[in-house]
C-alpha positions as CSV (number, residue, x, y, z in Angstrom):
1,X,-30.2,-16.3,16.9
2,X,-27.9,-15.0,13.9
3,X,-27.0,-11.4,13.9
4,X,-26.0,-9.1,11.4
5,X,-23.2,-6.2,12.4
6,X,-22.6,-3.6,9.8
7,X,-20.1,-1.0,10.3
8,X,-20.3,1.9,8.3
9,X,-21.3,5.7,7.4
10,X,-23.7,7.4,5.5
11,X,-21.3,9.2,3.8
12,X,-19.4,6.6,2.1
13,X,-20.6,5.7,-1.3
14,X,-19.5,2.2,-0.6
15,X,-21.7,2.1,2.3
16,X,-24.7,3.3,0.7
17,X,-24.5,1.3,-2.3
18,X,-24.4,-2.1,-0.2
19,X,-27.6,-1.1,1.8
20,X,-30.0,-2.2,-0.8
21,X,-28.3,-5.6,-0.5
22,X,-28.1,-5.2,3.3
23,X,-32.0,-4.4,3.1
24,X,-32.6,-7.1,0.6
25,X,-30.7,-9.9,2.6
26,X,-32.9,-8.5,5.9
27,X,-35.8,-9.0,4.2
28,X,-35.0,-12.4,2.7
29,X,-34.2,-13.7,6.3
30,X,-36.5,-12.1,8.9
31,X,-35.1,-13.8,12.0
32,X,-31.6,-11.7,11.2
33,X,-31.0,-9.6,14.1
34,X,-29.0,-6.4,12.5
35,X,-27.4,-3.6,14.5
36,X,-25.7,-0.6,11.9
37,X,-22.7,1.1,13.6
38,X,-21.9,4.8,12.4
39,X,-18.6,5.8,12.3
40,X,-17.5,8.0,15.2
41,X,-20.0,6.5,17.7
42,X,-19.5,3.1,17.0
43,X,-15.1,3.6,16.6
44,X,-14.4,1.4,20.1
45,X,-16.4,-1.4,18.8
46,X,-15.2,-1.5,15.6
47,X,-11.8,-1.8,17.0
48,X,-12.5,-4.5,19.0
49,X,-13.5,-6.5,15.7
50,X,-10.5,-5.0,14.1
51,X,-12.9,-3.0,11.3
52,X,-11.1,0.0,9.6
53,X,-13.2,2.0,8.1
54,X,-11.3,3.8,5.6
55,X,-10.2,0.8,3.6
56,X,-13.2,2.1,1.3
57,X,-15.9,-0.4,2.1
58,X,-18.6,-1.2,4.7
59,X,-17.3,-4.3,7.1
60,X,-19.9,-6.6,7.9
61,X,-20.0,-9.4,10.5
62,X,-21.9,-12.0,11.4
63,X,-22.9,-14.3,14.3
């Protein structure tokens, strides 16, 4: 199983200009498990992956 983890908000202009290639990458591979992670609710886990979300993009990982 491959999973897509994308940290972000839906007030950063970064992160909303990456979601149509988020959406399109989704759609190009179906089996692609994807989990979005807001900011504030999500801070603990994006710590433990070492994301900082104020460097002005969304982080994405993968497994």
């Amino acid at each position: 199983m491959l999973a897509l983890l994308e940290f972000g908000t839906d007030w950063c202009g970064f992160c909303l200009a990456s979601a149509p290639i988020v959406t399109k990458a989704l759609a190009a591979h179906p089996a692609l498990k994807h989990l979005k992670v807001e900011d504030g609710s999500g801070r603990a886990l994006g710590r433990s992956f070492k994301v900082k979300l104020c460097v002005g993009s969304p982080s994405i990982c993968h497994f």
